[in-house]
Legacy VTK file of the C-alpha trace (Angstrom):
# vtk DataFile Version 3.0
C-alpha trace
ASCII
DATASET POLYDATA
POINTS 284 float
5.479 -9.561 10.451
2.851 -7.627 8.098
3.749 -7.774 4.362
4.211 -3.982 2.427
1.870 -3.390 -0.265
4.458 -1.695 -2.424
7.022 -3.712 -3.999
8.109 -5.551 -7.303
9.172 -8.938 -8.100
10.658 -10.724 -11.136
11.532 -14.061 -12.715
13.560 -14.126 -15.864
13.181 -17.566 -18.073
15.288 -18.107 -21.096
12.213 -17.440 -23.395
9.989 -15.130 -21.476
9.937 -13.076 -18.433
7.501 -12.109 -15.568
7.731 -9.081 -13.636
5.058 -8.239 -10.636
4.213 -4.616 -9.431
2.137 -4.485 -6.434
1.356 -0.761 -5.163
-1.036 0.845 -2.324
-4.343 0.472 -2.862
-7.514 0.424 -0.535
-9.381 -2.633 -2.428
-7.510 -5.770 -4.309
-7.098 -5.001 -8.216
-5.190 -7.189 -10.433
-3.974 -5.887 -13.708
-2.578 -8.618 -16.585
-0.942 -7.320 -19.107
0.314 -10.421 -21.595
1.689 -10.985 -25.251
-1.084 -12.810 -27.280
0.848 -16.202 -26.644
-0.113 -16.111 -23.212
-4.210 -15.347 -23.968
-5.593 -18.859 -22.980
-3.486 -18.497 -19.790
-4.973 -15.737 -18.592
-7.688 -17.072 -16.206
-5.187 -19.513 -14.757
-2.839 -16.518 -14.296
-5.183 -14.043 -12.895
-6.812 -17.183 -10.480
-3.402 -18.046 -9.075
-2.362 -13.992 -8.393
-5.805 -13.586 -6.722
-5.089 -16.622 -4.418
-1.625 -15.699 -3.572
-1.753 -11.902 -2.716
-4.626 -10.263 -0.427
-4.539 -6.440 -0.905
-3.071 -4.003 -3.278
-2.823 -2.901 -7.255
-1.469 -5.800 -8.993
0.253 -5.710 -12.226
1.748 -8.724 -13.879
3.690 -8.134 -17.225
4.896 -10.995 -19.105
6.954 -10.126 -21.650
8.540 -12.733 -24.781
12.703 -12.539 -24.506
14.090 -11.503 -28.079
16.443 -14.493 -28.943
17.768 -17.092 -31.314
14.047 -18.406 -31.412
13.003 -15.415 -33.528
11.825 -16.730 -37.386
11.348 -14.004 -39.919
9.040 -14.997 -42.620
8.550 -12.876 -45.583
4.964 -12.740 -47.215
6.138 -12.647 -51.347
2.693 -12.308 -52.401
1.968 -9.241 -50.345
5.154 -8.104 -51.573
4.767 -8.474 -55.161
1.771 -7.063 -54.850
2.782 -3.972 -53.398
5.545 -3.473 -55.907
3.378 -3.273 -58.622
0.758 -0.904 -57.247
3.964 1.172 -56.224
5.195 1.014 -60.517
1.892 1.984 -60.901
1.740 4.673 -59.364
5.459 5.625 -60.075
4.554 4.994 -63.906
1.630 7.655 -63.401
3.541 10.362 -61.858
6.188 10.411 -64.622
8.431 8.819 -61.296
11.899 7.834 -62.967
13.277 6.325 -59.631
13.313 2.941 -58.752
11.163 1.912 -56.303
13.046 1.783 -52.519
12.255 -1.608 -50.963
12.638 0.242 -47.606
9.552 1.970 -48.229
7.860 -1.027 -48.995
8.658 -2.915 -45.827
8.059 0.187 -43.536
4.250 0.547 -45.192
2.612 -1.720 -45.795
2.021 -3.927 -43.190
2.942 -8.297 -43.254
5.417 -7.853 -45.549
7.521 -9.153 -43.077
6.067 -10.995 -40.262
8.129 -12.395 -37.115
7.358 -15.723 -35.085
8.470 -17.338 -31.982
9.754 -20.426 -33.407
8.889 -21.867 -29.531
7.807 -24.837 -28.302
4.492 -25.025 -27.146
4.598 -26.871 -24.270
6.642 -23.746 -23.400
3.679 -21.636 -23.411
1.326 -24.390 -21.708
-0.175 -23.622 -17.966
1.997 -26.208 -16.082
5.466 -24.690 -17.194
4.212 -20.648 -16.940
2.963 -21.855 -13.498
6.230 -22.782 -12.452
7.878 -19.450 -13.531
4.930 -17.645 -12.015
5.074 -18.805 -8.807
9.016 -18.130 -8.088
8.350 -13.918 -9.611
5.563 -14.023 -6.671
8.174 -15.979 -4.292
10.478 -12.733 -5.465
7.854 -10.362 -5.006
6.785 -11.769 -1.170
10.108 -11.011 -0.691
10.724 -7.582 -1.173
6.962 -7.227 0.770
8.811 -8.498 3.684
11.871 -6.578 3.327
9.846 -3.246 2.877
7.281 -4.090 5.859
9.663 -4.735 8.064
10.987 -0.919 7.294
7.307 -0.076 7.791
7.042 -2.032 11.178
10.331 -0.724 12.452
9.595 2.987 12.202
5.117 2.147 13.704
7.131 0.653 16.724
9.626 3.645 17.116
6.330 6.000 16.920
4.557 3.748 19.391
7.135 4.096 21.785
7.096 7.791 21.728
2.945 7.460 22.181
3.713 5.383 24.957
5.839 7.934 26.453
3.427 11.244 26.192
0.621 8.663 27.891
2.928 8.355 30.901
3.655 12.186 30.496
0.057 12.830 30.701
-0.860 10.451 33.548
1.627 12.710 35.290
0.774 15.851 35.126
-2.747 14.820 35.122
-2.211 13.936 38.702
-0.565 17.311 39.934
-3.783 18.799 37.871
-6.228 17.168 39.995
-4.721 18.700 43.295
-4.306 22.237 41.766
-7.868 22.045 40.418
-9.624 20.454 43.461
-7.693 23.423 45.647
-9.259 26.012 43.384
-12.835 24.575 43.365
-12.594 24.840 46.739
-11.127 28.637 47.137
-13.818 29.661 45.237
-16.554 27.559 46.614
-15.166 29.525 49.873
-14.810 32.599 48.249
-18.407 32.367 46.980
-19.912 30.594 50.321
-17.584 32.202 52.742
-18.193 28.759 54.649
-15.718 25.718 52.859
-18.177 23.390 55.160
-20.991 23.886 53.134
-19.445 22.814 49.875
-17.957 19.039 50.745
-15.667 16.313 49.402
-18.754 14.718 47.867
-19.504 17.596 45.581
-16.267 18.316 44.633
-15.540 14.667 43.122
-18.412 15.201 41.568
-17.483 18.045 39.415
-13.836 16.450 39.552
-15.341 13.454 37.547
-16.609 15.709 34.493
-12.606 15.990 34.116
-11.588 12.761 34.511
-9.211 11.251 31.512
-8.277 7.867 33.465
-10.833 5.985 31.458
-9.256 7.754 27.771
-5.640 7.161 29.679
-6.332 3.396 29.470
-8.118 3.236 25.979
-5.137 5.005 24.975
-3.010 2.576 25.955
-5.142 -0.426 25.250
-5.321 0.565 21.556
-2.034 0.693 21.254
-0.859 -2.209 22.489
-3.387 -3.748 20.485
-1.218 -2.025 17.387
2.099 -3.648 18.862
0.254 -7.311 19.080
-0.730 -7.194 15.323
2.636 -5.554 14.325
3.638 -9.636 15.246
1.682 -11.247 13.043
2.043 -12.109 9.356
-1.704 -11.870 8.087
-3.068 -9.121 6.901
-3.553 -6.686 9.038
-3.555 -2.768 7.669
-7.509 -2.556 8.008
-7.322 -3.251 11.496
-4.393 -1.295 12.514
-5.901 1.601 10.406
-9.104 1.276 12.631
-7.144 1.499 15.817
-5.678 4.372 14.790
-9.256 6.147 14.341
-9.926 5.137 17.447
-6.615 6.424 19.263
-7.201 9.923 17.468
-10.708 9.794 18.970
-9.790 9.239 22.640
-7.265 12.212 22.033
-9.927 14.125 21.395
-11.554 13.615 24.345
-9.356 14.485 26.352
-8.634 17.486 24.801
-12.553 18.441 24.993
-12.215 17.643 28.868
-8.590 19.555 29.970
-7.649 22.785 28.517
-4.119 22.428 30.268
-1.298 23.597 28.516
1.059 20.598 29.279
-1.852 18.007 28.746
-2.318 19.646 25.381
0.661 19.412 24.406
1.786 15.495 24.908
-2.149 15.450 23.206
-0.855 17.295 19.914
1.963 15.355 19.731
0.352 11.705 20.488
-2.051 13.211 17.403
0.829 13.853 14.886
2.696 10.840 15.584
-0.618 8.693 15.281
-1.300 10.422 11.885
2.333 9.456 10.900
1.514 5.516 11.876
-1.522 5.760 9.925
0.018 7.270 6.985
2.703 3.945 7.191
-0.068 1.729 7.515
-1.741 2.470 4.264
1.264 0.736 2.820
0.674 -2.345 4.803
-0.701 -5.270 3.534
LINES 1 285
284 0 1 2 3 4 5 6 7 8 9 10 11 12 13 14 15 16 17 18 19 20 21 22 23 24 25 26 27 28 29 30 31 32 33 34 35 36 37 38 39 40 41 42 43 44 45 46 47 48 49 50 51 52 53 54 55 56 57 58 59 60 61 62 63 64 65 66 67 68 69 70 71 72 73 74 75 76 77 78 79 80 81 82 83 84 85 86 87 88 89 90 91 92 93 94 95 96 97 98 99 100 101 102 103 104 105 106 107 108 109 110 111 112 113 114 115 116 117 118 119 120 121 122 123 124 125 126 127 128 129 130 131 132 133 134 135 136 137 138 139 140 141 142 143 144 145 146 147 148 149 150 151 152 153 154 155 156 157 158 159 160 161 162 163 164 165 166 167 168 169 170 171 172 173 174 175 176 177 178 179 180 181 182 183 184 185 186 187 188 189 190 191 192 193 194 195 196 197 198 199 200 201 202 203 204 205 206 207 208 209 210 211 212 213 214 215 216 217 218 219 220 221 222 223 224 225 226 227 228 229 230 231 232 233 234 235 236 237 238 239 240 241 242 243 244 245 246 247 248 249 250 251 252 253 254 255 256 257 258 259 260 261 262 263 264 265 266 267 268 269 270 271 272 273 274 275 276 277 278 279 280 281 282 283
């Protein structure tokens, strides 16, 4: 069953975690956004996303779990430093306070610096891999969840193409009799001799009219859209294509009857198609 395009997987570890956002998108793009601890992995990362998923926006964030791990480290120098430019200028200004070490550690930048106190090996390729691989095992399965949603609601639509084809085949058949009788009253009316105008002629212009060849297209294409509905690669380009084409035989027919009844199951095999296409865009 085709995959959706939209959906969102996860994978928690106990010092990082990945979370993958895949949305609609006509062309593959894959988006990483990582902490700096995760730079060198970032080829390895991007290489393995690329491999795994076919179509879509991807975004991967990986973001470092706050935790006992966390060193603070505090940078005396700097901060000696900055307390005596601070008397300084306190000194200068006839300032009688003393200086706030809050102000201090909110300005000037280092004073206080924070670490993951992490193993490295924690951070190497062959570990992040593993973590990696079950968020895109999580996202996979949301894609099936939500295309199966998709799938379920293109089949329902299909069937109710299906059944404004048969509607159409129909009346078409009561058309041809009414509009073969009325070629030939006025043919009469016109000749005042029905022997003059024959069979041959009429089948003739009868044939200008004829929708059995659309009537099968019709229903060709759209089986083709239940057959592809079964399978698991990607699909949405081709299903997408169908669609065009399924719009286009409508239109044919439309160009050829002007009959209200025709036009209608017509209009409504066009909204319905436009609805399919609309789901497929989400479709992998």
């Amino acid at each position: 069953m085709p995959l959706s395009m939209t959906a969102w997987g996860t994978y928690k570890d106990k010092f990082y975690s990945i979370n993958i956002r895949s949305l609609n998108s006509k062309y593959k793009e894959i988006n990483l956004h990582l902490p700096q601890e995760f730079f060198s992995l970032e080829p390895f990362i991007y290489s393995l996303i690329n491999e795994k998923i076919n179509r879509g926006r991807i975004d991967v964030f990986i973001n470092i779990e706050s935790s006992d791990n966390l060193t603070i480290k505090i940078n005396e120098r700097l901060f000696k430093e900055a307390y005596i430019q601070f008397k300084k200028i306190f000194n200068k200004t006839g300032v009688k306070e003393e200086i706030p070490v809050s102000a201090l550690i909110q300005n000037i930048e280092g004073i206080i610096q924070k670490k993951q106190s992490v193993d490295k090996k924690v951070f190497n390729w062959q570990s992040v891999k593993i973590t990696l691989i079950k968020a895109v095992k999580n996202l996979f399965l949301m894609k099936k969840i939500e295309g199966k949603k998709l799938v379920n609601d293109i089949k329902d639509k299909i069937k109710d193409i299906y059944k404004e084809i048969k509607n159409i085949k129909k009346i078409y058949d009561r058309y041809k009799i009414e509009y073969i009788n009325n070629i030939r009253q006025k043919i009469k009316k016109i000749l005042n001799d029905d022997e003059l105008f024959k069979d041959k002629e009429i089948i003739q212009i009868l044939e200008r009219f004829d929708i059995n060849e659309e009537l099968v297209r019709l229903t060709s294409h759209t089986e083709q859209i239940e057959t592809l509905l079964k399978k698991e690669n990607p699909v949405g380009k081709k299903i997408d294509f169908l669609t065009q084409e399924i719009n286009r035989e409508a239109n044919t027919i439309s160009s050829k009857i002007s009959y209200l009844e025709i036009t209608k199951s017509i209009v409504n095999i066009k909204e319905l198609n436009d609805k399919i296409r609309e789901q497929v865009q989400n479709l992998e």
